[in-house]
C-alpha positions in Angstrom: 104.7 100.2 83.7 102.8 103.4 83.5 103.2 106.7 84.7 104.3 106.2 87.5 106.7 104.1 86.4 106.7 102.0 89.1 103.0 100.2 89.3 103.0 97.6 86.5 99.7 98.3 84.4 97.7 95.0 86.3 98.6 97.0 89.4 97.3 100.2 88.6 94.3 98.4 87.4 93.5 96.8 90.5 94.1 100.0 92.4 91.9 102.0 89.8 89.2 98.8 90.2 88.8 99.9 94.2 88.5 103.6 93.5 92.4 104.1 95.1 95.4 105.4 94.0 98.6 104.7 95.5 99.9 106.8 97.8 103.2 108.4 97.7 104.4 106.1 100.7 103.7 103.3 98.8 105.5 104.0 95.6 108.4 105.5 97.7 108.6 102.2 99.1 108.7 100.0 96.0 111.3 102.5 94.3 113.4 101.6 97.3 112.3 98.1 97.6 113.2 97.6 93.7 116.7 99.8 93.8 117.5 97.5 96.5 117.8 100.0 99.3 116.6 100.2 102.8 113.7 102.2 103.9 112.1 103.0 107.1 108.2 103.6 107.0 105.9 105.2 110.1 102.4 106.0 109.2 99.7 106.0 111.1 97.0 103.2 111.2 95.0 102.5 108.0 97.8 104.5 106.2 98.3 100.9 104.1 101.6 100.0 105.2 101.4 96.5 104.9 100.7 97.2 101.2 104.0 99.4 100.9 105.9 97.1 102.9 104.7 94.3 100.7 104.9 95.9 97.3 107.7 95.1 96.4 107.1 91.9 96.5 104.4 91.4 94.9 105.0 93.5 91.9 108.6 91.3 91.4 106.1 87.7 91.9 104.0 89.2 89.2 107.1 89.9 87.0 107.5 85.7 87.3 106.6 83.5 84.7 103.3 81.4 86.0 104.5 78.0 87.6 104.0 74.9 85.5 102.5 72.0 86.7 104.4 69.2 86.8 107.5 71.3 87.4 109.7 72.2 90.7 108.2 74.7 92.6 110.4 77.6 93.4 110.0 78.1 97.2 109.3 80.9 99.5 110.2 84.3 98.1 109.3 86.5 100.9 109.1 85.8 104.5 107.3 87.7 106.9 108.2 86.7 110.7 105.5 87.9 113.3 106.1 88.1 116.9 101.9 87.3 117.2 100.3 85.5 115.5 96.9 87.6 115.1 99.0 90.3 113.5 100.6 87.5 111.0 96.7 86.9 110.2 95.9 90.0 109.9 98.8 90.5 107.0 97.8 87.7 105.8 94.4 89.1 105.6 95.1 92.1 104.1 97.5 90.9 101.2 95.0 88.3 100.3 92.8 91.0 98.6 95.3 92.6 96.2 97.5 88.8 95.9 94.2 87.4 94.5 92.7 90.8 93.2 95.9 91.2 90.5 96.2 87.5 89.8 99.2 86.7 91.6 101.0 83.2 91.8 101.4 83.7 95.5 100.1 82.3 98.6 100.5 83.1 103.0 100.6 80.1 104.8 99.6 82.4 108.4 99.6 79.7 110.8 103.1 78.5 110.0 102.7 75.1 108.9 105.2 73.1 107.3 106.0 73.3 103.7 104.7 69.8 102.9 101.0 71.5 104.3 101.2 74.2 102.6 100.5 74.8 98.9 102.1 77.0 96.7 103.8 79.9 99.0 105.5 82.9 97.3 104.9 84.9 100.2 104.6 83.5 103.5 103.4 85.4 107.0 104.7 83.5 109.6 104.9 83.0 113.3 108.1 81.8 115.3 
């Protein structure tokens, strides 16, 4: 981690790669996310609240070891339950950039099909 502390270095990177820096709601998020405490965030559209409310997630999957083929797969790690389903696309949509952008060992399954469908999910956006 850098100075922040908080951003692992591939983080920062990617951030640093759009021309962004994280903004303080972000990393108050994922100080709270990681300390394990409870946080309430309102901020107003295009604010990137789905990537505070998801950074904690994804900088613990990139802390993971890289799964093995031919071993178990570890299962869903964080799970996302959407009232519509557009909105559970567009999170989907929106974590797909940095998830893929960092080189994350992570996948949304957005239309919430079974586990047998779906391929390797370490974070899922789902529908009821």
């Amino acid at each position: 981690m850098t100075e922040t502390n908080l951003l692992p270095p591939k983080f920062e990177a990617w951030f640093a790669s759009r021309g962004w820096n994280p903004r303080p709601h972000q990393l108050a998020l994922l100080e709270h996310g990681l300390a394990g405490r409870s946080i309430l965030l309102i901020a107003p559209t295009g604010a990137g609240k789905t990537l505070a409310g998801f950074l904690p997630s994804l900088v613990d999957l990139a802390a993971r070891p890289k799964w093995k083929p031919g071993t178990r797969r570890r299962g869903v790690h964080t799970l996302y339950v959407s009232p519509l389903k557009a909105l559970a696309v567009d999170i989907e949509r929106n974590l797909e950039t940095p998830v893929r952008g960092i080189g994350l060992d992570a996948e949304a399954d957005p239309a919430g099909h079974p586990a047998h469908h779906a391929r390797a999910i370490g974070a899922a956006a789902r529908r009821p």
